[in-house]
N, CA, C and O atoms as a GROMACS GRO file, in nm:
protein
  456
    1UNK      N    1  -0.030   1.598  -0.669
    1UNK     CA    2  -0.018   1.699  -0.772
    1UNK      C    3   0.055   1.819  -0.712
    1UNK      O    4   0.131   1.825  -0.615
    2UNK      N    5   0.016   1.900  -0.783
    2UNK     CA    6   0.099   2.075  -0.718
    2UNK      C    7  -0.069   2.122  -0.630
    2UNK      O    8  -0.183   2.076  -0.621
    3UNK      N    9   0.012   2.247  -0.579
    3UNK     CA   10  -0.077   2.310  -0.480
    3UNK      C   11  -0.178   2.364  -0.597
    3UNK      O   12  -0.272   2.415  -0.536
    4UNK      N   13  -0.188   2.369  -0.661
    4UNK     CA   14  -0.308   2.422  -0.749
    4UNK      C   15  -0.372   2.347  -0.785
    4UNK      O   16  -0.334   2.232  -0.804
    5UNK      N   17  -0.534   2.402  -0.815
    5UNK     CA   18  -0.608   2.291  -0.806
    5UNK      C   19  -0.625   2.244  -0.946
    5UNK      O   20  -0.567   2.306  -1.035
    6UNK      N   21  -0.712   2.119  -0.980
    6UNK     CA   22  -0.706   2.069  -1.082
    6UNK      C   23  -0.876   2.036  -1.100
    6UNK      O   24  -0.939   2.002  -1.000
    7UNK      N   25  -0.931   2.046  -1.205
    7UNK     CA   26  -1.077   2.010  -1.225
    7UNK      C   27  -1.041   1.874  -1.252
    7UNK      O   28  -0.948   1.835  -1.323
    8UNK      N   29  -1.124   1.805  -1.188
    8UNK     CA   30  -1.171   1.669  -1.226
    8UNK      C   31  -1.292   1.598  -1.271
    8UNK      O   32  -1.385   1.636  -1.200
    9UNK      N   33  -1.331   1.514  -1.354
    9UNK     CA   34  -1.417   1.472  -1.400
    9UNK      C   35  -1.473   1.335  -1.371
    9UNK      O   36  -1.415   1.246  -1.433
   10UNK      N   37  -1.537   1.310  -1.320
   10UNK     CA   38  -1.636   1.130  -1.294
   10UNK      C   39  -1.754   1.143  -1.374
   10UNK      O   40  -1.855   1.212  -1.360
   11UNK      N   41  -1.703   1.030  -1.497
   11UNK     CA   42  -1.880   0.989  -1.540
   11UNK      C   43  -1.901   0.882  -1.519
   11UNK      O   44  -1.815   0.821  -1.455
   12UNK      N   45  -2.032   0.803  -1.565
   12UNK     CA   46  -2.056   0.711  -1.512
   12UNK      C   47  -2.160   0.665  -1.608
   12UNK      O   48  -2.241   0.754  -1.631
   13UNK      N   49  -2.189   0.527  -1.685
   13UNK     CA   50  -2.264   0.486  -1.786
   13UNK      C   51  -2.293   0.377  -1.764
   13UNK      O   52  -2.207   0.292  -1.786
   14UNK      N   53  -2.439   0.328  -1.709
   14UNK     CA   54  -2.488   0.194  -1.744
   14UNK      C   55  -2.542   0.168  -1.884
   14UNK      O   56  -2.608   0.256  -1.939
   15UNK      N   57  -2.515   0.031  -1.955
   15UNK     CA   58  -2.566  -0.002  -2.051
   15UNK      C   59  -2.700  -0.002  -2.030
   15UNK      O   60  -2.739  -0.031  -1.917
   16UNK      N   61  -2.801   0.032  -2.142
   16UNK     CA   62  -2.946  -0.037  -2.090
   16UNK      C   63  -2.983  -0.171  -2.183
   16UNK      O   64  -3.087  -0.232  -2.163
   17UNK      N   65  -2.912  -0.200  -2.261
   17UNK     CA   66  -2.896  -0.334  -2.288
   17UNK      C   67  -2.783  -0.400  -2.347
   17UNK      O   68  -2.740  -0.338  -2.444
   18UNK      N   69  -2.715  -0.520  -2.317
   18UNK     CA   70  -2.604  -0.578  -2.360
   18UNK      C   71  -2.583  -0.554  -2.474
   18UNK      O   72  -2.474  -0.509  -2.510
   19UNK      N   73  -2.649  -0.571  -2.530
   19UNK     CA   74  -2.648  -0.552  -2.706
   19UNK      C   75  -2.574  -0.418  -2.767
   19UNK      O   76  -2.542  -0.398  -2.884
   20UNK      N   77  -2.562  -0.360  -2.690
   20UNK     CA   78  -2.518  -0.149  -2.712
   20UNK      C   79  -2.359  -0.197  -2.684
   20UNK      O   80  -2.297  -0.115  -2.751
   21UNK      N   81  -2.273  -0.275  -2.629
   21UNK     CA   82  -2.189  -0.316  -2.533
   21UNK      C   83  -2.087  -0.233  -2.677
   21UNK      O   84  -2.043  -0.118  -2.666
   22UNK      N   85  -2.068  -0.314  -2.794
   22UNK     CA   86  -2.006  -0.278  -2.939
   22UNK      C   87  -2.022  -0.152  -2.941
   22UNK      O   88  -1.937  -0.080  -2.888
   23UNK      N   89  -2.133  -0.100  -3.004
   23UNK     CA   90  -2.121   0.073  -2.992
   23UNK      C   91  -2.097   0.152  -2.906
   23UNK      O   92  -2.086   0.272  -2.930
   24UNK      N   93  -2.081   0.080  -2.738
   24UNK     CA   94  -2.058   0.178  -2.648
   24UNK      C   95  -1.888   0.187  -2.708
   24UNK      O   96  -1.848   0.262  -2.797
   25UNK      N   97  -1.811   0.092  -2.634
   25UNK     CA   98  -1.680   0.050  -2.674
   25UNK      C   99  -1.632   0.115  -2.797
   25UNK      O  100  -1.521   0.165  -2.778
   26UNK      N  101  -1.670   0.131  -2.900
   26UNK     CA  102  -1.635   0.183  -3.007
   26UNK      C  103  -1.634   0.326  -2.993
   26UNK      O  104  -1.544   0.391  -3.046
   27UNK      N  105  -1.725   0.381  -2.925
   27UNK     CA  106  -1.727   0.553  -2.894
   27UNK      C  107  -1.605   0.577  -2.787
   27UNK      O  108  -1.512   0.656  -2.807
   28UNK      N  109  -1.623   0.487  -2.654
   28UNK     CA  110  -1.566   0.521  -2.527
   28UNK      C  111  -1.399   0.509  -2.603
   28UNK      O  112  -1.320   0.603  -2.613
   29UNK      N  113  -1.383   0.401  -2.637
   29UNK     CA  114  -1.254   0.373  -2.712
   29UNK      C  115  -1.154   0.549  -2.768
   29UNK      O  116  -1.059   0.617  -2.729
   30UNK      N  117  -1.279   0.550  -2.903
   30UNK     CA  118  -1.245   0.693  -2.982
   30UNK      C  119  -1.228   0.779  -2.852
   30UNK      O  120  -1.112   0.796  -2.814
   31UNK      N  121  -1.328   0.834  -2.779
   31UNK     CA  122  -1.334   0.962  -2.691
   31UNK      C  123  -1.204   0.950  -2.583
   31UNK      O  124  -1.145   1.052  -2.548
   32UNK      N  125  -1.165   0.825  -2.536
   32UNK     CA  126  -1.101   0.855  -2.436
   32UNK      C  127  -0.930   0.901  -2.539
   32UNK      O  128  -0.848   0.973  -2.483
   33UNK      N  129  -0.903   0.852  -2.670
   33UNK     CA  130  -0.780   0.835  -2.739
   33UNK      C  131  -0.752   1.004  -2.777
   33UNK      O  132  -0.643   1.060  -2.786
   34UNK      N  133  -0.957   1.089  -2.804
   34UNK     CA  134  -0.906   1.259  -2.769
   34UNK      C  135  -0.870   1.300  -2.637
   34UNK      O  136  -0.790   1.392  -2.619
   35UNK      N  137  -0.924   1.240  -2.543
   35UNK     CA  138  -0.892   1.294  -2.418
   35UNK      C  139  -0.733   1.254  -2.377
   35UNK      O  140  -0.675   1.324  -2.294
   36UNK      N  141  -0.676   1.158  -2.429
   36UNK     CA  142  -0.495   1.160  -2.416
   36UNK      C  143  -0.446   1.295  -2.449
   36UNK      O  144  -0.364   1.364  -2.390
   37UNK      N  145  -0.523   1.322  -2.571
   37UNK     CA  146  -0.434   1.395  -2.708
   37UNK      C  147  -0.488   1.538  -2.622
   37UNK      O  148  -0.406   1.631  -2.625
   38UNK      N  149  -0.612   1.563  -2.548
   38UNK     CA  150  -0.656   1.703  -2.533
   38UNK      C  151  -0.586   1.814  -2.470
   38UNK      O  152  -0.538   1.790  -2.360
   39UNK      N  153  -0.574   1.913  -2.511
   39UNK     CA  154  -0.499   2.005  -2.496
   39UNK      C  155  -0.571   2.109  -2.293
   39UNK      O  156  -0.671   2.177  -2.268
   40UNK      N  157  -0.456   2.066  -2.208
   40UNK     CA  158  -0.516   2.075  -2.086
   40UNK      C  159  -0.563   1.947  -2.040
   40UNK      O  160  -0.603   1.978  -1.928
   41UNK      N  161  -0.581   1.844  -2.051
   41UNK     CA  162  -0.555   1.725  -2.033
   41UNK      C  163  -0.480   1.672  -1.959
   41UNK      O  164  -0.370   1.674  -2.015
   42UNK      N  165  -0.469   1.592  -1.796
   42UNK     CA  166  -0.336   1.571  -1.741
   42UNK      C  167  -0.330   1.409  -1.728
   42UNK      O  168  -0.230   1.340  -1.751
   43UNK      N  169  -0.488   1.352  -1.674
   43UNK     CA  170  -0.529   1.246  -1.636
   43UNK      C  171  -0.653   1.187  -1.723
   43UNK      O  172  -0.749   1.259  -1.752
   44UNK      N  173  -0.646   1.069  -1.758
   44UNK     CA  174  -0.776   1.013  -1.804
   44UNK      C  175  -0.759   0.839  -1.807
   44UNK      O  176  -0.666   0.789  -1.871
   45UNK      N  177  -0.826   0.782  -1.757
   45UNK     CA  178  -0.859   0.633  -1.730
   45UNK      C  179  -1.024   0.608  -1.710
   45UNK      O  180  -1.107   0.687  -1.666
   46UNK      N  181  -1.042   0.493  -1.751
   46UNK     CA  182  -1.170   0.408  -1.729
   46UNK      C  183  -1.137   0.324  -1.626
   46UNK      O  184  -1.030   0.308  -1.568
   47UNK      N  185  -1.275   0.255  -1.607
   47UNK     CA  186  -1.298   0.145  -1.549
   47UNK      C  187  -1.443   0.089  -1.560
   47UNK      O  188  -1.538   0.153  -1.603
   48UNK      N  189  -1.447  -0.097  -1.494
   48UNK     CA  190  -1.580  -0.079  -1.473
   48UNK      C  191  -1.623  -0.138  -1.316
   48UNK      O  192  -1.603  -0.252  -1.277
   49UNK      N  193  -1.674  -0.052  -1.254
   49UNK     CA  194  -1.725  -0.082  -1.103
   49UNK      C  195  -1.896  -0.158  -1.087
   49UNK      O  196  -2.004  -0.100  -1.104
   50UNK      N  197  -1.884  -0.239  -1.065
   50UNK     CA  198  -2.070  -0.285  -1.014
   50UNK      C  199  -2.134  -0.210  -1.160
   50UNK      O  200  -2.191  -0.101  -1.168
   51UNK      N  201  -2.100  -0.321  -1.281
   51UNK     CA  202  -2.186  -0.272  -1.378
   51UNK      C  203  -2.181  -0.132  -1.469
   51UNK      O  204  -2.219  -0.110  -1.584
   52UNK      N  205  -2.120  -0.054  -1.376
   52UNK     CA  206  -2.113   0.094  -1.424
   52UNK      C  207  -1.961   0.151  -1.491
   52UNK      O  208  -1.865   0.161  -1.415
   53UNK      N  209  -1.946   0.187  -1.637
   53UNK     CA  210  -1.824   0.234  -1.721
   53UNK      C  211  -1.818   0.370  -1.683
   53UNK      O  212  -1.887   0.459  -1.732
   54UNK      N  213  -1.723   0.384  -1.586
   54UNK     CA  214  -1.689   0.481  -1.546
   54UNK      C  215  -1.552   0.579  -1.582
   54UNK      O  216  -1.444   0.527  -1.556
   55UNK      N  217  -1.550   0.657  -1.615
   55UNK     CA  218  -1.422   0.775  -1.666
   55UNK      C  219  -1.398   0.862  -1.557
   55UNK      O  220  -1.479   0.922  -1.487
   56UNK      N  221  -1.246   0.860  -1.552
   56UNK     CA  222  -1.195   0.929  -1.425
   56UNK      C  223  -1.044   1.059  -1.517
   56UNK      O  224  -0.927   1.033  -1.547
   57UNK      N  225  -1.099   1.150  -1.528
   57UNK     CA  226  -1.020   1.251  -1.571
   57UNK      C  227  -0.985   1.400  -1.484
   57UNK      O  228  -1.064   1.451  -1.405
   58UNK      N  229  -0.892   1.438  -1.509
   58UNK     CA  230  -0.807   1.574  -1.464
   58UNK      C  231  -0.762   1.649  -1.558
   58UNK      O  232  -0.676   1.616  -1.640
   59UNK      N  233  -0.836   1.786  -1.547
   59UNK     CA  234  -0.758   1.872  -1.661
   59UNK      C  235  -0.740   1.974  -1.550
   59UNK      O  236  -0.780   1.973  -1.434
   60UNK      N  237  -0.654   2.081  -1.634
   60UNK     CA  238  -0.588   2.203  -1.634
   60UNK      C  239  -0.690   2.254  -1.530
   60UNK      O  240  -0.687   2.257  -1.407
   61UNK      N  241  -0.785   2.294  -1.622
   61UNK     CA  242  -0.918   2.407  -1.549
   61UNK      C  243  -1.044   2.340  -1.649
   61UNK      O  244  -1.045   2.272  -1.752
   62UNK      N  245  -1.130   2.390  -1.573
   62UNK     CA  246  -1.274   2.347  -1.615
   62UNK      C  247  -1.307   2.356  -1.770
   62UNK      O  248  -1.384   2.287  -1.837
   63UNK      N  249  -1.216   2.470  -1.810
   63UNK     CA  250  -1.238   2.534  -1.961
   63UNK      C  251  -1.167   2.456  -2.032
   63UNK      O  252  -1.182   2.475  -2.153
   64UNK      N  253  -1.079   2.358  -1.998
   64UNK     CA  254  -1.010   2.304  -2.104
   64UNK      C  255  -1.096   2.148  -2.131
   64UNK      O  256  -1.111   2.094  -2.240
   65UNK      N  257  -1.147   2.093  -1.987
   65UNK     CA  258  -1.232   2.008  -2.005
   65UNK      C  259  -1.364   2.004  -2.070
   65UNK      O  260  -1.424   1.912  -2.126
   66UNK      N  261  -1.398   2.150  -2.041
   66UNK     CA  262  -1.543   2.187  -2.145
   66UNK      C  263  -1.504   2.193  -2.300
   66UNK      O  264  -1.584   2.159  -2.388
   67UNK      N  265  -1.399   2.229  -2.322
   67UNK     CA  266  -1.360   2.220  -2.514
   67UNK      C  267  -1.325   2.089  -2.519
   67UNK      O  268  -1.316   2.064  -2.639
   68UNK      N  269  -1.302   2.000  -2.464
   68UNK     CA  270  -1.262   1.839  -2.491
   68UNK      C  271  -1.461   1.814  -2.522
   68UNK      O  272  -1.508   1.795  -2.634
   69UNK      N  273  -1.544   1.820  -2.392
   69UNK     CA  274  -1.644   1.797  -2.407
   69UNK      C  275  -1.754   1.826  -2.528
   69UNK      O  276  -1.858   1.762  -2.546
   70UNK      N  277  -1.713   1.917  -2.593
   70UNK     CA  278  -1.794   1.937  -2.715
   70UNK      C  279  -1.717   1.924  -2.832
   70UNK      O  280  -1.769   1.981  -2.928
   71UNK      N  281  -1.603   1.865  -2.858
   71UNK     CA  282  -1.543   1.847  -3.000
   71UNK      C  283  -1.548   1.715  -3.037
   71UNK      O  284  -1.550   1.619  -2.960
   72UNK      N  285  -1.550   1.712  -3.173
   72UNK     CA  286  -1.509   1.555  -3.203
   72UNK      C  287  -1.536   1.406  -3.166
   72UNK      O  288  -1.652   1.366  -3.180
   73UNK      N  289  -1.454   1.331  -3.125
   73UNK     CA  290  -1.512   1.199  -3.088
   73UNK      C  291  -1.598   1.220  -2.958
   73UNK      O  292  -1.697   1.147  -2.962
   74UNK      N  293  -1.592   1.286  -2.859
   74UNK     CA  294  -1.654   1.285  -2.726
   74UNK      C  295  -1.812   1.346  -2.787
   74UNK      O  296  -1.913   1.283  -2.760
   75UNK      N  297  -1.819   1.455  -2.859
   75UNK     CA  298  -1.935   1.471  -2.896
   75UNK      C  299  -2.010   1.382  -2.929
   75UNK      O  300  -2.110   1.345  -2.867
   76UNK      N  301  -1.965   1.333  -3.041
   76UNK     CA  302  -2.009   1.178  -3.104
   76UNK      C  303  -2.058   1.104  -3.014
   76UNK      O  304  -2.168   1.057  -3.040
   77UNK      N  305  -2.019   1.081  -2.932
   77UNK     CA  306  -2.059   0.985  -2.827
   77UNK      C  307  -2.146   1.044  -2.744
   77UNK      O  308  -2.225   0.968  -2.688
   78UNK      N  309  -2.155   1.172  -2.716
   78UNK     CA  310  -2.245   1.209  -2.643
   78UNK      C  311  -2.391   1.230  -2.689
   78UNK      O  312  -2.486   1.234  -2.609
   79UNK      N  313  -2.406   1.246  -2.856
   79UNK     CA  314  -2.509   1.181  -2.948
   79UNK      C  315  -2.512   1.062  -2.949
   79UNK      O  316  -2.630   1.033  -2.928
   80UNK      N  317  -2.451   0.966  -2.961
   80UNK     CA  318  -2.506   0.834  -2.941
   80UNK      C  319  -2.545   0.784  -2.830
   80UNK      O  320  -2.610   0.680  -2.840
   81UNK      N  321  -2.520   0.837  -2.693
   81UNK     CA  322  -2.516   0.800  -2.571
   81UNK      C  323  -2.657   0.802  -2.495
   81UNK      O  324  -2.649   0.765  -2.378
   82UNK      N  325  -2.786   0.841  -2.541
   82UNK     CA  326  -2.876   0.840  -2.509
   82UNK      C  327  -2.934   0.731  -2.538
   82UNK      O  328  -2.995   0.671  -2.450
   83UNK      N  329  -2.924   0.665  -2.714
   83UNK     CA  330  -2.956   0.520  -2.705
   83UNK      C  331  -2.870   0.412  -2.684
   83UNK      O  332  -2.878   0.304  -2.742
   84UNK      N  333  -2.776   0.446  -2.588
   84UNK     CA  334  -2.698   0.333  -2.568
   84UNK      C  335  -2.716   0.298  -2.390
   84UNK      O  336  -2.722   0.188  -2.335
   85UNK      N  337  -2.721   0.420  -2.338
   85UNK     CA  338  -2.790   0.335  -2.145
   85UNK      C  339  -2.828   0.486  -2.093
   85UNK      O  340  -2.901   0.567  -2.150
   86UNK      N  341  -2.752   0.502  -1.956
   86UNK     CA  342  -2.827   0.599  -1.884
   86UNK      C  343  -2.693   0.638  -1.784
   86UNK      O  344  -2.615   0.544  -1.778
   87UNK      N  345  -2.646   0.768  -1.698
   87UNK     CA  346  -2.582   0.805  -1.596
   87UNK      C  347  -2.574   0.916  -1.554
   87UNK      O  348  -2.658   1.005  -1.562
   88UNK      N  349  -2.447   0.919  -1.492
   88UNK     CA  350  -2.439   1.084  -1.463
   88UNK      C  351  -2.302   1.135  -1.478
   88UNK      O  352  -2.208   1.074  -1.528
   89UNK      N  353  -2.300   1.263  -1.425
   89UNK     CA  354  -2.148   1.278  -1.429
   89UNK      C  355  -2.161   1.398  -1.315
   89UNK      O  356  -2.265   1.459  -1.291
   90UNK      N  357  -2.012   1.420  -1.241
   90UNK     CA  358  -1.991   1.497  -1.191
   90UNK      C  359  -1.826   1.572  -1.181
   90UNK      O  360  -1.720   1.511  -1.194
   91UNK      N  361  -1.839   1.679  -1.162
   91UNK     CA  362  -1.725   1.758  -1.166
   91UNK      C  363  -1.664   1.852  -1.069
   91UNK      O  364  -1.736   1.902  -0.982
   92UNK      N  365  -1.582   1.871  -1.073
   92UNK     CA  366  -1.526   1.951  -0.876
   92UNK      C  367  -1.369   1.968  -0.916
   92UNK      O  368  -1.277   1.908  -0.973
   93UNK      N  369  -1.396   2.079  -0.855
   93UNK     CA  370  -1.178   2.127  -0.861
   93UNK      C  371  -1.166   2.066  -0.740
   93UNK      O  372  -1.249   2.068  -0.650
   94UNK      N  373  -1.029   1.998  -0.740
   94UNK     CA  374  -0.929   1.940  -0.659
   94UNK      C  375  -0.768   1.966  -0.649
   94UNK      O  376  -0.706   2.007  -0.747
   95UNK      N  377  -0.692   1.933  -0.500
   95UNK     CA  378  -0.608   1.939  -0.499
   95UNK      C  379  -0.504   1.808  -0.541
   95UNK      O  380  -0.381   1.805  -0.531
   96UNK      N  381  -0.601   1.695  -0.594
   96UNK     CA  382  -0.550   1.565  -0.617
   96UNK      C  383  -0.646   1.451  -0.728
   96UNK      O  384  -0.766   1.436  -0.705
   97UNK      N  385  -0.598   1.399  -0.809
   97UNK     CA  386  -0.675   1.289  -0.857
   97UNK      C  387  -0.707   1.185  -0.742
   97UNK      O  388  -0.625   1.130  -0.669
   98UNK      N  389  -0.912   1.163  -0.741
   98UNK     CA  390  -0.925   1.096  -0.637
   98UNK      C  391  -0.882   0.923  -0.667
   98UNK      O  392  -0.873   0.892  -0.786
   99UNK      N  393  -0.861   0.833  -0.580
   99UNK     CA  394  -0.785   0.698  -0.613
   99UNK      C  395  -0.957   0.658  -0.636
   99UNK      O  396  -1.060   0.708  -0.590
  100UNK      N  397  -0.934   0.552  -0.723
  100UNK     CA  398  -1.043   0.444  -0.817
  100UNK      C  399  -1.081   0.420  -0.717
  100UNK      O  400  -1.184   0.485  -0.730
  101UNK      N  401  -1.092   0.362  -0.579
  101UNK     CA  402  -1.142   0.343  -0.484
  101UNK      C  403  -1.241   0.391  -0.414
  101UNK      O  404  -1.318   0.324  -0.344
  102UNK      N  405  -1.243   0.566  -0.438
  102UNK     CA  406  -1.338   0.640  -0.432
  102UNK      C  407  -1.423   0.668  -0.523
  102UNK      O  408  -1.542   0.667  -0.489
  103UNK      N  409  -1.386   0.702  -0.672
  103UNK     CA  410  -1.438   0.701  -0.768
  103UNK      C  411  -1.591   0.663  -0.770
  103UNK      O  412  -1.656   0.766  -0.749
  104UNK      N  413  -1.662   0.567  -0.785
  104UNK     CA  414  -1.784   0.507  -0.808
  104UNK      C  415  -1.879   0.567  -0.649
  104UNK      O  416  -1.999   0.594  -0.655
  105UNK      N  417  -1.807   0.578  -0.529
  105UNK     CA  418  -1.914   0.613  -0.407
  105UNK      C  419  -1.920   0.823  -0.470
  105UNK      O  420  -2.019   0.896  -0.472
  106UNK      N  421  -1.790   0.853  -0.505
  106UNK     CA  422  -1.870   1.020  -0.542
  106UNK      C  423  -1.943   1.022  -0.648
  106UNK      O  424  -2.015   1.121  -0.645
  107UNK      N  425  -1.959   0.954  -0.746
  107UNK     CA  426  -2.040   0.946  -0.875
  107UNK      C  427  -2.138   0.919  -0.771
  107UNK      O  428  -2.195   1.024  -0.743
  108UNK      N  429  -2.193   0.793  -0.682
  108UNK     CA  430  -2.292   0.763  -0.647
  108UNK      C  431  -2.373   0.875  -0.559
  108UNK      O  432  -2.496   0.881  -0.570
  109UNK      N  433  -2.319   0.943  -0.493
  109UNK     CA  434  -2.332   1.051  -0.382
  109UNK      C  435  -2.355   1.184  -0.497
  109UNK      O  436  -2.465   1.239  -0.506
  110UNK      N  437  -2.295   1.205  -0.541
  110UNK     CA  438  -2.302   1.398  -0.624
  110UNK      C  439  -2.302   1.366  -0.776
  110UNK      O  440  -2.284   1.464  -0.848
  111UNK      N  441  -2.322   1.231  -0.844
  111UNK     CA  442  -2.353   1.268  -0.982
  111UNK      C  443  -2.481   1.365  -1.010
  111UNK      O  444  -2.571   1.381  -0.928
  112UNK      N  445  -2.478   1.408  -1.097
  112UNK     CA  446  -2.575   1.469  -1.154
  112UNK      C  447  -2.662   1.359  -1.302
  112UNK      O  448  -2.590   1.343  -1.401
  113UNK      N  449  -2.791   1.299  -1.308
  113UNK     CA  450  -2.838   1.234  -1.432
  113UNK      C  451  -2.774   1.298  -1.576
  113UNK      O  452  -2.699   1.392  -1.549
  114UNK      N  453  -2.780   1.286  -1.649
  114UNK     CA  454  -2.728   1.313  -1.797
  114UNK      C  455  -2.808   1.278  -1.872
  114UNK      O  456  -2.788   1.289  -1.993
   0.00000   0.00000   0.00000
């Protein structure tokens, strides 16, 4: 990236039962298609590591990722997301998007529960 830093975002979602798999997908789907569109927005991808649907995003500054976090489809999901499994998330300014490789050991190390 540039010398300035960039907030980044790791969440992290186990199902707590297969059956949620449809409604997760259907939210994660919607939320990640605002997070393309979000204004301050640079980076956003999924994955899934050892069980766990993990989101790997970069915005502007913290403030632009906090107005993605409470509007619209991501909200939505963050109401449905209690009966659908369990995780965490964590957040940190950086000078770089960390590679998927790391991804799942800093969620594991500094998530915070949700």
């Amino acid at each position: 990236m540039s010398d300035r830093q960039i907030y980044v975002s790791i969440t992290g979602l186990r199902l707590s039962r297969r059956r949620h798999a449809v409604r997760f997908w259907w939210h994660a789907v919607q939320a990640m298609r605002q997070a393309h569109s979000a204004d301050g927005n640079l980076f956003a991808d999924t994955r899934t590591i050892n069980g766990v649907h993990h989101t790997l995003s970069a915005w502007r500054d913290q403030a632009a990722m906090q107005a993605y976090l409470v509007a619209g489809a991501h909200r939505r999901a963050m109401r449905a997301y209690p009966s659908i499994g369990t995780g965490a998330t964590v957040g940190f300014l950086s000078d770089r998007i960390p590679d998927w490789d790391d991804v799942h050991n800093i969620w594991q190390r500094q998530g915070r529960p949700v």
